[in-house]
KEBAMI-138179 format. One line per 10 residues: their letters; for each residue x, y, z of N, C-alpha, C, O, CB. Coordinates in Angstrom, 3 decimals. Glycine has a CB too. Example, Ala and Ser with C-alpha at 12.3 -4.5 7.8 and 13.67 -1.06 7.14 Angstrom:
BEGIN
AS	13.190/-5.690/7.800/12.300/-4.500/7.800/13.200/-3.300/7.800/14.236/-3.319/8.465/11.308/-4.473/9.046 | 12.850/-2.250/7.080/13.670/-1.060/7.140/12.900/0.030/7.870/13.409/1.138/8.039/14.084/-0.598/5.725
//
This chain:
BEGIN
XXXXXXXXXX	59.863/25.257/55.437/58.616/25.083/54.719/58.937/24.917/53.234/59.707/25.737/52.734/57.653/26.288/54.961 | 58.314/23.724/52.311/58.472/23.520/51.336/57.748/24.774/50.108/56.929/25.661/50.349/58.094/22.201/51.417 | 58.329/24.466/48.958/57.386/25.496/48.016/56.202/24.729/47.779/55.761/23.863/48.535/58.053/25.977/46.478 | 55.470/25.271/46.148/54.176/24.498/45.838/54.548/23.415/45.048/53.900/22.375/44.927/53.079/25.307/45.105 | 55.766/23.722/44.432/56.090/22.792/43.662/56.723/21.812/44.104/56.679/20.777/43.439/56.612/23.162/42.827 | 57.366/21.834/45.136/58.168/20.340/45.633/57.282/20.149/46.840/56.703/20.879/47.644/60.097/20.416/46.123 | 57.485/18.288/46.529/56.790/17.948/48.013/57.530/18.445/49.338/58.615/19.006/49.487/56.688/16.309/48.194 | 56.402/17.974/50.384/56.912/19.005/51.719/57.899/17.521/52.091/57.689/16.381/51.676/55.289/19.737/53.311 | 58.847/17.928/52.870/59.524/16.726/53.465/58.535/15.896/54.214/59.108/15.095/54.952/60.679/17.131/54.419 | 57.144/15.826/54.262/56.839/14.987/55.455/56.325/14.517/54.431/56.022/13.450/54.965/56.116/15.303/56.854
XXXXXXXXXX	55.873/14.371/53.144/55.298/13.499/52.381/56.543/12.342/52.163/57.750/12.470/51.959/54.702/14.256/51.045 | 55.720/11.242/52.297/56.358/9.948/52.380/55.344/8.949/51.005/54.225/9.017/50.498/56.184/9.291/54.306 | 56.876/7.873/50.852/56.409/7.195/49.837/54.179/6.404/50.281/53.294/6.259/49.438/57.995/5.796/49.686 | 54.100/6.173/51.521/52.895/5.680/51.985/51.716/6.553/51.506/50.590/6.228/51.129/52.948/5.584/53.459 | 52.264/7.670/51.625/51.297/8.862/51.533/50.385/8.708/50.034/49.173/8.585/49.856/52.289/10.418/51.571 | 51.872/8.794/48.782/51.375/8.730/47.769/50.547/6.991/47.202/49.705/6.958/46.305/52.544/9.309/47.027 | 50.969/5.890/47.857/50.169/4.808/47.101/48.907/4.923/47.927/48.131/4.188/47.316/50.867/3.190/47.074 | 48.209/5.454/49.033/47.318/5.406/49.383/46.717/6.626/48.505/45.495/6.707/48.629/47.361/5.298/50.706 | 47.186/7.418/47.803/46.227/8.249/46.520/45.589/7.625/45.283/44.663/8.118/44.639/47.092/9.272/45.802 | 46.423/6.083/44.962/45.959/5.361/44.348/44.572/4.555/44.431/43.846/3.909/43.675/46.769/4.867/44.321
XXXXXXXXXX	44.600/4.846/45.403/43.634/3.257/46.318/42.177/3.844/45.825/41.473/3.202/45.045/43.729/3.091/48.785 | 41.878/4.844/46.236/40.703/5.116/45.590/40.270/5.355/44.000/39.104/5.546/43.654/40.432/6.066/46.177 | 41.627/5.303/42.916/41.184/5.115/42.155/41.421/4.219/41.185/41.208/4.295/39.975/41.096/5.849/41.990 | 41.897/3.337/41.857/41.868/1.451/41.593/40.584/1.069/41.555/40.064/0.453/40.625/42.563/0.390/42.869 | 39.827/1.571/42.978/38.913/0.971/43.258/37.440/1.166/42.530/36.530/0.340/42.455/38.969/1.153/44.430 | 37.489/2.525/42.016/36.404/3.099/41.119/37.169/2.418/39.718/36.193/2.632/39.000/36.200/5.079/41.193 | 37.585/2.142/39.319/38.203/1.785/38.203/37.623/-0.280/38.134/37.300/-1.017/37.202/40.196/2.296/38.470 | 37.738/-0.451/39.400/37.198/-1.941/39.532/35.740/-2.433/39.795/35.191/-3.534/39.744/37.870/-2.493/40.576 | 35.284/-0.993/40.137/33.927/-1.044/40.121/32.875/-0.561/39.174/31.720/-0.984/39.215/33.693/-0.596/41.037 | 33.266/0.262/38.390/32.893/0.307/36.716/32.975/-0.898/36.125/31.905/-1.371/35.742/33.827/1.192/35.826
XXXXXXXXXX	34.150/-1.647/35.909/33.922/-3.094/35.214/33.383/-3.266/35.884/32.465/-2.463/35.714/34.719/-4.130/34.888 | 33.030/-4.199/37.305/31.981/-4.590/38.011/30.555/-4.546/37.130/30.061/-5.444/36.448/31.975/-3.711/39.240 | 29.907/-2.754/37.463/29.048/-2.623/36.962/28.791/-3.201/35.268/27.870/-3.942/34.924/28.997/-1.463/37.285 | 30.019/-2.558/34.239/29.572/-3.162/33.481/29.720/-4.626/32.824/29.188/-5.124/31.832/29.653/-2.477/32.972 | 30.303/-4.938/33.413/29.743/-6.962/33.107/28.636/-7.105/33.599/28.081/-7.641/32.639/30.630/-8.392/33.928 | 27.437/-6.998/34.811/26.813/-6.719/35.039/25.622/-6.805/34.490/24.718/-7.621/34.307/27.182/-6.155/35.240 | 26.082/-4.995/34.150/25.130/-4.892/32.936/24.651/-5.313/31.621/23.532/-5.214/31.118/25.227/-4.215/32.694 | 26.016/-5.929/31.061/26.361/-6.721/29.757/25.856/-8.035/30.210/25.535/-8.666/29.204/28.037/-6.754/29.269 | 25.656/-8.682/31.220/24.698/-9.977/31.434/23.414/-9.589/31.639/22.597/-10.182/30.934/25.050/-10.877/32.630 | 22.926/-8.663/32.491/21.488/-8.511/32.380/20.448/-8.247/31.043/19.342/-8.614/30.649/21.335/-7.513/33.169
XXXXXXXXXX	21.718/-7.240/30.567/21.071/-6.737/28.739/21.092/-7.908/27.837/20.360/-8.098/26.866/22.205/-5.455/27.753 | 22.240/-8.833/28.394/21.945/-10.036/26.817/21.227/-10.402/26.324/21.060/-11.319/27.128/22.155/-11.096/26.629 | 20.275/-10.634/25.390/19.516/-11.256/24.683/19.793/-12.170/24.252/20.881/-12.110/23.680/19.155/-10.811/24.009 | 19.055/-13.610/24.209/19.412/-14.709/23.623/19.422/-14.559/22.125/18.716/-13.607/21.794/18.599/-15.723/24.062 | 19.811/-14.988/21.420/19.384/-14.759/19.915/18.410/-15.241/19.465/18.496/-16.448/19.694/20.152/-15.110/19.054 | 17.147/-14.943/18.743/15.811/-15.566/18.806/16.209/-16.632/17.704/16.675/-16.296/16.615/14.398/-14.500/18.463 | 16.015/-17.772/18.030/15.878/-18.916/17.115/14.155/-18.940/16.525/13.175/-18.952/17.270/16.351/-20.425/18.060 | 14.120/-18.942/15.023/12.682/-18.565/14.351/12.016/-19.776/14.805/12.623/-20.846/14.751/12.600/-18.338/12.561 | 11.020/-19.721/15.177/10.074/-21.293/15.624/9.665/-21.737/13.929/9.324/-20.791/13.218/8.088/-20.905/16.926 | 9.680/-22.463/13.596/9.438/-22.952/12.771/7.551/-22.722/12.582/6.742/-22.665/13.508/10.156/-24.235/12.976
XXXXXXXXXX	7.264/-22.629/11.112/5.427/-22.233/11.032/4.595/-23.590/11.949/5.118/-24.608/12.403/4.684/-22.294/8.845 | 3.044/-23.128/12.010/2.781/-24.628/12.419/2.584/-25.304/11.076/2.550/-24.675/10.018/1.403/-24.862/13.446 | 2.426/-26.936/11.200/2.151/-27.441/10.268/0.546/-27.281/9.096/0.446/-27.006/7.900/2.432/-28.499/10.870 | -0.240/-27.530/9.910/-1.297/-26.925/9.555/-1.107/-25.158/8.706/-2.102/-24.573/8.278/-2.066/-26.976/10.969 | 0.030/-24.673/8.625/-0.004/-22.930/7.667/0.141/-23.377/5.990/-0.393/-22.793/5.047/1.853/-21.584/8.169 | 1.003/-24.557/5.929/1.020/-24.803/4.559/-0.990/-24.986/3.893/-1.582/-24.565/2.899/2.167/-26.456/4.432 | -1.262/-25.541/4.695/-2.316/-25.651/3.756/-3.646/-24.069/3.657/-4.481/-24.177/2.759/-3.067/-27.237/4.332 | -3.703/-23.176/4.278/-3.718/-21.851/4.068/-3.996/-21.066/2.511/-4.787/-20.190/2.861/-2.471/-21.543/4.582 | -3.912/-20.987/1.867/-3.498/-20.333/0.482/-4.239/-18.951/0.089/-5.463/-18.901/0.210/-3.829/-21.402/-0.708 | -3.696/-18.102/-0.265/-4.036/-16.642/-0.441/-4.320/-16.309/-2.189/-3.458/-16.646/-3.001/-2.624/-15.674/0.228
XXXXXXXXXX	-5.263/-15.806/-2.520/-5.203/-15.471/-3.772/-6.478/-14.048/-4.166/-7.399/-13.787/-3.392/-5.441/-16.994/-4.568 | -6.333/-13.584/-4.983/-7.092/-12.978/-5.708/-6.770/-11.578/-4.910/-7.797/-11.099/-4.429/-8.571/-13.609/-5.819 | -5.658/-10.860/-4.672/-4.930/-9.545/-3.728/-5.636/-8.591/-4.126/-6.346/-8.597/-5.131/-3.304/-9.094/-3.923 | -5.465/-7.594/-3.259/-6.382/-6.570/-3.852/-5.903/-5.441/-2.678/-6.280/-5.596/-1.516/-8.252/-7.060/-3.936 | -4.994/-4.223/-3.088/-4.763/-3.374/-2.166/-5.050/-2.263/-2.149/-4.552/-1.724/-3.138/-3.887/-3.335/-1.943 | -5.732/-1.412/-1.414/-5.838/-0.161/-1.387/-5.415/1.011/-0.223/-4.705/0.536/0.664/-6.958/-0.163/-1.619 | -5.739/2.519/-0.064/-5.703/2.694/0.804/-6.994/3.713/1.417/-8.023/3.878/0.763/-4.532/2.908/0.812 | -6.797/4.274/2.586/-8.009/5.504/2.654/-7.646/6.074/3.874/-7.099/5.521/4.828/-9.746/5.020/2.694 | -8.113/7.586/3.714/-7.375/8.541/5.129/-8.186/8.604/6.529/-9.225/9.262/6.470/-7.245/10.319/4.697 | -7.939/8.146/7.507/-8.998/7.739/8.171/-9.550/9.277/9.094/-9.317/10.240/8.364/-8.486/6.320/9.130
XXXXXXXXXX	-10.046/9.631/10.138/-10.840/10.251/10.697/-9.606/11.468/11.131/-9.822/12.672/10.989/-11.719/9.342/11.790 | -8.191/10.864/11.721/-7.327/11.899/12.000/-5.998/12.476/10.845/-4.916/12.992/11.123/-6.763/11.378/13.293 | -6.525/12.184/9.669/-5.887/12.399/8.517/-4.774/11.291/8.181/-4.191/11.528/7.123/-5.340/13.743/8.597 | -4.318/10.037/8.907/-3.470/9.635/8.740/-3.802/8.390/7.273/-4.989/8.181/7.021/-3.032/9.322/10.133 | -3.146/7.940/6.748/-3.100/6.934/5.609/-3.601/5.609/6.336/-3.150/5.351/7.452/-1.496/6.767/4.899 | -4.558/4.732/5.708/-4.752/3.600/6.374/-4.312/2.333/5.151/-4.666/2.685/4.025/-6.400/3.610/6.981 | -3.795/1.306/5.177/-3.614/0.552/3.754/-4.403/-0.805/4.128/-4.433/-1.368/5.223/-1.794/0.243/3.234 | -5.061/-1.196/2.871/-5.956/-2.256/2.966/-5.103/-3.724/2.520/-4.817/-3.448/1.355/-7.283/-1.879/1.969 | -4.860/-4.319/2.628/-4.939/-5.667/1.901/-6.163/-6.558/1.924/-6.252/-7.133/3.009/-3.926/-6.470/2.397 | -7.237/-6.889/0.991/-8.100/-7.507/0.485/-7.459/-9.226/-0.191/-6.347/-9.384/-0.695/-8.673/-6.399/-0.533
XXXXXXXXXX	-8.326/-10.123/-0.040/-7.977/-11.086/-0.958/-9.088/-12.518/-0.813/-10.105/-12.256/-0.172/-6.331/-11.423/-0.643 | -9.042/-13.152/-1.043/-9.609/-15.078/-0.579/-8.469/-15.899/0.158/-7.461/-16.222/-0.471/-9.941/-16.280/-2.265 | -8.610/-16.196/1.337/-8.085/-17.187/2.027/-8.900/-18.337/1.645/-10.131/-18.315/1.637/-8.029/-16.917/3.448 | -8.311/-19.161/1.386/-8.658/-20.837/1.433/-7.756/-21.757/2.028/-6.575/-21.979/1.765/-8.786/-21.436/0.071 | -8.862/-22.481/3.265/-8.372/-23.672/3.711/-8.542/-25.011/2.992/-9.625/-25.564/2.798/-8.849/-23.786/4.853 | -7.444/-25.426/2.653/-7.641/-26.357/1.667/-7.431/-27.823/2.135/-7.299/-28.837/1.449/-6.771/-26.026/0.571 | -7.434/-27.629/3.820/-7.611/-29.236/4.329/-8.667/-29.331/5.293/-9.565/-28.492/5.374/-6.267/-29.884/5.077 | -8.542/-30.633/6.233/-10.004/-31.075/6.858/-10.200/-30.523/8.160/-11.112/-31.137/8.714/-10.193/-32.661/7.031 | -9.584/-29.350/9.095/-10.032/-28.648/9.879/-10.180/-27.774/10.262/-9.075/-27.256/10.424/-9.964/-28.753/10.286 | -11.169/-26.955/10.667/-11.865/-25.718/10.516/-10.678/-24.787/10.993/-9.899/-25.532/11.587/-13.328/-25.607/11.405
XXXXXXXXXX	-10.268/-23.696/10.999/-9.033/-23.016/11.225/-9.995/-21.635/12.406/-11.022/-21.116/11.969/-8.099/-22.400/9.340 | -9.701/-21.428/13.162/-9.801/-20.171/14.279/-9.187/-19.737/14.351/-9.411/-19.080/15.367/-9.961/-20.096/15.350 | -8.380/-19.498/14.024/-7.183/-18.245/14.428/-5.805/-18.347/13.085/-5.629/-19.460/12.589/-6.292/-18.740/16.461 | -5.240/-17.594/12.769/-4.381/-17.319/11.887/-3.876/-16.309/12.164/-4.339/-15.172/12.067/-4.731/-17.312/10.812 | -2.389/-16.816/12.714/-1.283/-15.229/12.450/-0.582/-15.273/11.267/-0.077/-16.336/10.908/0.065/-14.957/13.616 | -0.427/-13.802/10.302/0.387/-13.906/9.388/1.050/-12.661/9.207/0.712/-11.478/9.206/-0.184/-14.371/8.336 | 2.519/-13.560/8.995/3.393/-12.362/9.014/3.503/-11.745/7.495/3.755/-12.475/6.536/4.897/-12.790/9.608 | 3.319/-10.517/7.384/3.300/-9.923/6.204/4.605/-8.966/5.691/4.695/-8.001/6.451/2.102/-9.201/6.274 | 5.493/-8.943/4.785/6.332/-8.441/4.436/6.762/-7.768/3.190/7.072/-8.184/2.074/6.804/-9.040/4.708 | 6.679/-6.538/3.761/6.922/-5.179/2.548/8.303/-5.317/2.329/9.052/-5.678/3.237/6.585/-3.387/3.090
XXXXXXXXXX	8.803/-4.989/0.897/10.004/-4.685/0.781/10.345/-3.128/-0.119/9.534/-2.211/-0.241/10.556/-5.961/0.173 | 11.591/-3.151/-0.611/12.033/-1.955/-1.368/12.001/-1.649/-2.831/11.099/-2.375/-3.250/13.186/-1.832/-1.109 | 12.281/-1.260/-3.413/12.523/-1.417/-4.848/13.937/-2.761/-5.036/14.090/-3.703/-5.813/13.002/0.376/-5.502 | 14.778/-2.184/-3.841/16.061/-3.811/-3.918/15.822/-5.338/-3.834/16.445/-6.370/-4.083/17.066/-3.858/-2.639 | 14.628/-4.973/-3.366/14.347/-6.343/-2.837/14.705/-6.690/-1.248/14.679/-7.808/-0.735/15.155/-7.303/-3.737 | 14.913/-5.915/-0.856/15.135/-5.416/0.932/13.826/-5.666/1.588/12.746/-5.433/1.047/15.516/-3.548/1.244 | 13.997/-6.213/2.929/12.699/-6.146/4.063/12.818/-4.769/4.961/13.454/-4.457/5.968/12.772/-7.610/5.267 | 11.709/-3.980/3.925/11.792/-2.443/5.282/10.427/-2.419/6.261/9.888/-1.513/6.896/11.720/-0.456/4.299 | 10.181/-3.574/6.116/9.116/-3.401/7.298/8.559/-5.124/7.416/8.657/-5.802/6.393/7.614/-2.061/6.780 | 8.178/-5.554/8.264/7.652/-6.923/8.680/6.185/-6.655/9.667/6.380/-5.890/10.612/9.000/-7.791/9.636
XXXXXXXXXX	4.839/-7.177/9.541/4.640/-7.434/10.554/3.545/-8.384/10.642/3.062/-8.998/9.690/4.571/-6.430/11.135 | 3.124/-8.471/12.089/2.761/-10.091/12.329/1.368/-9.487/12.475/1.394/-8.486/13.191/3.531/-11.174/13.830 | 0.009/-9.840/11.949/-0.985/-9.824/11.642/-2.128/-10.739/11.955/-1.902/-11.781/11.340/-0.770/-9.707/10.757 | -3.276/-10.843/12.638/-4.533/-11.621/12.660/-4.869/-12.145/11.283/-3.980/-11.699/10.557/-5.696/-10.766/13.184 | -5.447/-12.644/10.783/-6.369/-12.668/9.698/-7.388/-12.863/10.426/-7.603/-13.498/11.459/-6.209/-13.612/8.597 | -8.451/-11.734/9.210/-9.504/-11.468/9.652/-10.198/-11.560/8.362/-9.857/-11.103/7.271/-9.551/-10.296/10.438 | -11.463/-12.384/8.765/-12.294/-12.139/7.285/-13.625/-11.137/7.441/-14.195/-10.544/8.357/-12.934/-13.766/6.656 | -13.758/-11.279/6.196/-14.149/-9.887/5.744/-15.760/-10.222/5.563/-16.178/-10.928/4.646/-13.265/-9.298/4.202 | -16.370/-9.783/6.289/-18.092/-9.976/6.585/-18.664/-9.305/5.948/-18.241/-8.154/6.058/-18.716/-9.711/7.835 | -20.059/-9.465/4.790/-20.293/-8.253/4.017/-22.050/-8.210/4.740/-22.908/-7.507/4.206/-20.007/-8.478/1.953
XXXXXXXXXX	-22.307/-8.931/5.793/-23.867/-9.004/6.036/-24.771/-7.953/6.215/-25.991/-7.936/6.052/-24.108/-9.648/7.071 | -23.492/-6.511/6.805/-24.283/-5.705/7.280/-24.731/-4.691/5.843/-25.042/-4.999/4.693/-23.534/-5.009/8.583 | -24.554/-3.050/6.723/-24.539/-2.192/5.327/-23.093/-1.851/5.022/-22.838/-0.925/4.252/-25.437/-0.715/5.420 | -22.033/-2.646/5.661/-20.577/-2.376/4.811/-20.031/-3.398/5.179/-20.250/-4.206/6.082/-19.597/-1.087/5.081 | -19.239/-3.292/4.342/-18.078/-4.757/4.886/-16.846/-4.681/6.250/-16.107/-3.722/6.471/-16.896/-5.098/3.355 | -16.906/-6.045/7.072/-16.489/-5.833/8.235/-15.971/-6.781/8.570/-16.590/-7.821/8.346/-17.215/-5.469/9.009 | -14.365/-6.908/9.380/-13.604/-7.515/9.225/-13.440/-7.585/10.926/-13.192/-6.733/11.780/-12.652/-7.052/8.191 | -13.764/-9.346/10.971/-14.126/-10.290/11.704/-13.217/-11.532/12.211/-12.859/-12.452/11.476/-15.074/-10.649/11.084 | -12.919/-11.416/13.508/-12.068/-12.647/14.007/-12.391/-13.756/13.636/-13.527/-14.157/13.889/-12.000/-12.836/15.272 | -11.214/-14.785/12.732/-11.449/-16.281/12.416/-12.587/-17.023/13.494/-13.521/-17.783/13.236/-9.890/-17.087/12.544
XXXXXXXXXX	-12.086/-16.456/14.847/-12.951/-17.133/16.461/-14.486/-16.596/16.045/-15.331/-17.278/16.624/-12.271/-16.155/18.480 | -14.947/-15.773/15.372/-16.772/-15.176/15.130/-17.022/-16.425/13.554/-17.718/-17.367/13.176/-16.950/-12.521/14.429 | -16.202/-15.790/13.250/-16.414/-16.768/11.409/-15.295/-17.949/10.846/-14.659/-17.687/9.826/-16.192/-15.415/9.884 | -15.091/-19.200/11.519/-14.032/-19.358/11.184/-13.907/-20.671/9.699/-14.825/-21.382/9.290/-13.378/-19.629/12.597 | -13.100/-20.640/9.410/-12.857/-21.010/7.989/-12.888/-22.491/7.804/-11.838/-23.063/8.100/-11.516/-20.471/7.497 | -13.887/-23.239/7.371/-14.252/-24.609/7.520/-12.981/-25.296/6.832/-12.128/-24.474/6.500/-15.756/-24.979/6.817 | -12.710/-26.482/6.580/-12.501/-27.257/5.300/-13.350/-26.938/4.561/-14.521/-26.562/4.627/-12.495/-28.593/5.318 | -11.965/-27.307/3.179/-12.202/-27.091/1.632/-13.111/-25.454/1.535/-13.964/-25.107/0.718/-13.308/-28.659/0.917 | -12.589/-24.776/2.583/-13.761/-23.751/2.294/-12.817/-22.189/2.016/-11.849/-22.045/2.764/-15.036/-23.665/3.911 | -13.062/-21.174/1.083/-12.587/-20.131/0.947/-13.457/-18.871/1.451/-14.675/-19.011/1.336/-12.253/-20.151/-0.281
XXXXXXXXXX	-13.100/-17.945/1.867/-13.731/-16.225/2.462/-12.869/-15.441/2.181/-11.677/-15.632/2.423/-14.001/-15.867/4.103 | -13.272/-14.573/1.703/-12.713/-13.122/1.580/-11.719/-12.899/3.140/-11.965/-13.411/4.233/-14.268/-11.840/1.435 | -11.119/-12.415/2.954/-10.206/-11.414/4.040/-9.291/-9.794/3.867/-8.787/-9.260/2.878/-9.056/-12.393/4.423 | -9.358/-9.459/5.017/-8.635/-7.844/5.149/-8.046/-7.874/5.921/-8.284/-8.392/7.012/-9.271/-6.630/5.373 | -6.959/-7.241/5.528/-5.730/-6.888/6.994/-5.585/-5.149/7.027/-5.475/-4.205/6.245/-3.631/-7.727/6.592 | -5.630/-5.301/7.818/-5.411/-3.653/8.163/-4.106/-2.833/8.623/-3.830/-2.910/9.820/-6.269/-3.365/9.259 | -3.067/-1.861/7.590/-2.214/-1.735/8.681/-2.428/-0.241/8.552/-2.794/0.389/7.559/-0.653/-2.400/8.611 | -2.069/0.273/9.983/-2.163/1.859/9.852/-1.140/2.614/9.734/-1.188/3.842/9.809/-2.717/2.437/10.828 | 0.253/1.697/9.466/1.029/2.877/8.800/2.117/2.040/7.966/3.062/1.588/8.612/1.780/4.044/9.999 | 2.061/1.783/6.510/3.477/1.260/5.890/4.496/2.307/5.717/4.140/3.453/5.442/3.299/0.622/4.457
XXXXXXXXXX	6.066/1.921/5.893/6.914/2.845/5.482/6.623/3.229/3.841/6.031/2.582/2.977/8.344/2.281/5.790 | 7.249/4.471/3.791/7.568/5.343/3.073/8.382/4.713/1.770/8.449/5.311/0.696/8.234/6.278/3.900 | 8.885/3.644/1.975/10.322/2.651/1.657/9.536/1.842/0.581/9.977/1.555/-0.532/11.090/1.478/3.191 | 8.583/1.590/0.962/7.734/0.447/0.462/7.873/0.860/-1.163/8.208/1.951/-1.623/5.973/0.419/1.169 | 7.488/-0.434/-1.917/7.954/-0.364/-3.658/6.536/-0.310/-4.029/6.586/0.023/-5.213/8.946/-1.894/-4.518 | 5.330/-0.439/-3.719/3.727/-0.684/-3.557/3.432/-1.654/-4.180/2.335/-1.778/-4.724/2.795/0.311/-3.991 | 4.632/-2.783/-4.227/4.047/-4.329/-4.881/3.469/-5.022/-3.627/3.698/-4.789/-2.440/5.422/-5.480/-5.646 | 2.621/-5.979/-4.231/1.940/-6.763/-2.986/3.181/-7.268/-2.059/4.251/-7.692/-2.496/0.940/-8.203/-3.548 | 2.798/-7.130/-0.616/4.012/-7.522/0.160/3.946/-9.635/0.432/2.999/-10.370/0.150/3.844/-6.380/1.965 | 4.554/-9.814/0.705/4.661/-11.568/0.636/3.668/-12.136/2.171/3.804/-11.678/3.305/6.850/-12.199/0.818
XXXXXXXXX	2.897/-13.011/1.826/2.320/-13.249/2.940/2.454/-14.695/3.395/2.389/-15.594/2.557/1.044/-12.843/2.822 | 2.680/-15.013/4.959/3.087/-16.318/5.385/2.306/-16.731/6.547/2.278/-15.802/7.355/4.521/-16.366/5.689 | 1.701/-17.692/6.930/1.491/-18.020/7.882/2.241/-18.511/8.790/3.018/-19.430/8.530/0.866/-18.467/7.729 | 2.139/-18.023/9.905/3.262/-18.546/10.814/2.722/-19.188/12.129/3.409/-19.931/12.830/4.252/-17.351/11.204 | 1.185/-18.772/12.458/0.389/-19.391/13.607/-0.775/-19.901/13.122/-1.400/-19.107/12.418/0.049/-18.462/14.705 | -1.306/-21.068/13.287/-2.369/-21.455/13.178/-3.105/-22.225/14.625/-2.555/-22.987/15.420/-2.199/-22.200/12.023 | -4.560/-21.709/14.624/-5.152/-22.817/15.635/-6.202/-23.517/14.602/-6.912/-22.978/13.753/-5.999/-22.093/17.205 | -6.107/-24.518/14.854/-7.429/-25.344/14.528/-8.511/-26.364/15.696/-8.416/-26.693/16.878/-6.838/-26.367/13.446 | -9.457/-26.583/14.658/-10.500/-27.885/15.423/-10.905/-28.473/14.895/-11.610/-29.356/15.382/-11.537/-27.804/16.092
//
């Protein structure tokens, strides 16, 4: 009878490459999995769509920002201003992407936004889908964007505003 430390004489060279085998095989099936996984997770890289043509003519002026704490204490921030369409078809819909930066000049926050104009008919002012009121030729309206939370990061200069979707008729 062998000790603990030396093999017993009946261990044979067969014995030991079949100890391998199982962990070749977990070893080939981890890569497996992760290539796999590394193809399912890929993301294409988003190529930016270019604005529609119709956003150049758009134009924003007269800014006006504030803020106010709404019902569950949180900060709400206003952007106020005049949108004007300054060509020949009525505009319904407008996405615009709006962008805060830092004191560096850094983007710490982006986001993509309705425009909505700003209705004063009732007893307060109320901010209304382009599709209820929408913005003729040669014609300007007030508008508000609403966001309910800017970073902390923010420099509190007006953030840059772009159109990036337009529908018209």
């Amino acid at each position: 009878m062998g000790s603990l430390l030396q093999p017993s004489p009946a261990a044979t060279g067969e014995d030991r490459n079949s100890s391998w085998l199982p962990i070749v095989f977990g070893v080939v099936l981890v890569v497996v999995v992760v290539v796999i996984a590394s193809l399912l997770l890929r993301t294409d890289s988003k190529i930016a769509n270019p604005p529609h043509p119709y956003a150049a003519n758009i134009k924003f002026s007269d800014l006006k920002m504030s803020a106010a704490e709404n019902f569950v204490g949180s900060t709400v921030t206003y952007l106020d201003g005049t949108v004007t369409n300054t060509a020949d078809k009525a505009v319904t819909r407008a996405l615009v992407r709006v962008t805060f930066k830092d004191s560096l000049g850094q983007i710490v926050q982006a986001d993509d936004v309705p425009l909505r104009i700003l209705q004063t008919s009732g007893p307060y002012p109320e901010a209304v889908d382009l599709a209820v009121a929408p913005l003729a030729p040669v014609q300007s309206k007030p508008f508000r964007l609403t966001f309910e939370h800017v970073t902390a990061d923010w420099n509190h200069e007006y953030p840059e505003l772009r159109v990036t979707d337009v529908t018209v008729k």
